[in-house]
C-alpha positions, 0 to 999 in steps of 0.5 A, a space after each residue: 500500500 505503500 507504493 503508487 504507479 503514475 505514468 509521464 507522457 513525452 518526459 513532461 510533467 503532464 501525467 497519463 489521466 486514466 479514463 475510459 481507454 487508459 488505465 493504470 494497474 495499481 497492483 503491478 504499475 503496468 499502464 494498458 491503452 485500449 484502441 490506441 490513437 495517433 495521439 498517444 504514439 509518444 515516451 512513456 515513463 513510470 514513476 513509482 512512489 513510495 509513501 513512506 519514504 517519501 521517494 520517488 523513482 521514474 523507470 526508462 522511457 518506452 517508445 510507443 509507435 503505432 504499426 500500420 500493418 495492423 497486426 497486434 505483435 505478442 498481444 493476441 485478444 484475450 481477458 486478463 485476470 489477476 484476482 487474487 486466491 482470498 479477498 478479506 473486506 471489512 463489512 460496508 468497506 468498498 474492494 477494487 478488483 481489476 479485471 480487464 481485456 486486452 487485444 483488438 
């Protein structure tokens, strides 16, 4: 709980803003981009903060480039779910369980 996952787009300050095509994993820090767009080709980079510490540590830049033969390279369509084996939850507390679809 202690760690948090942002991404930068283009080495600016401007943070990636999770909405309905873009989601940012909270449990593994991956960011997923549904129907990539022509504006979202650019430099993606993670930062990781740590809470407790009060640290912060951004990642490598990825490319990310559009392909304009259409084919998905190692992604094929498939559902992605990561639940984990028990869920404890306090009664009248609210749980966040990711499940999501990747592919075309």
């Amino acid at each position: 709980p202690a760690l948090s996952y942002e991404w930068i787009f283009n080495n600016a300050t401007l943070y990636v803003q999770e909405d309905s095509r873009r989601f940012v994993s909270q449990e593994t820090g991956n960011l997923y981009i549904a129907k990539v767009e022509p504006s979202d080709v650019g430099s993606y980079t993670c930062l990781v903060t740590n809470s407790e510490a009060e640290q912060s540590v951004r990642g490598p830049p990825t490319s990310l480039t559009l392909r304009s033969d259409g084919v998905m390279g190692e992604y094929e369509p498939k559902i992605e779910v990561r639940f984990p084996e028990t869920t404890y939850a306090a009664k009248g507390s609210s749980v966040k369980l990711e499940c999501f679809a990747l592919g075309k």
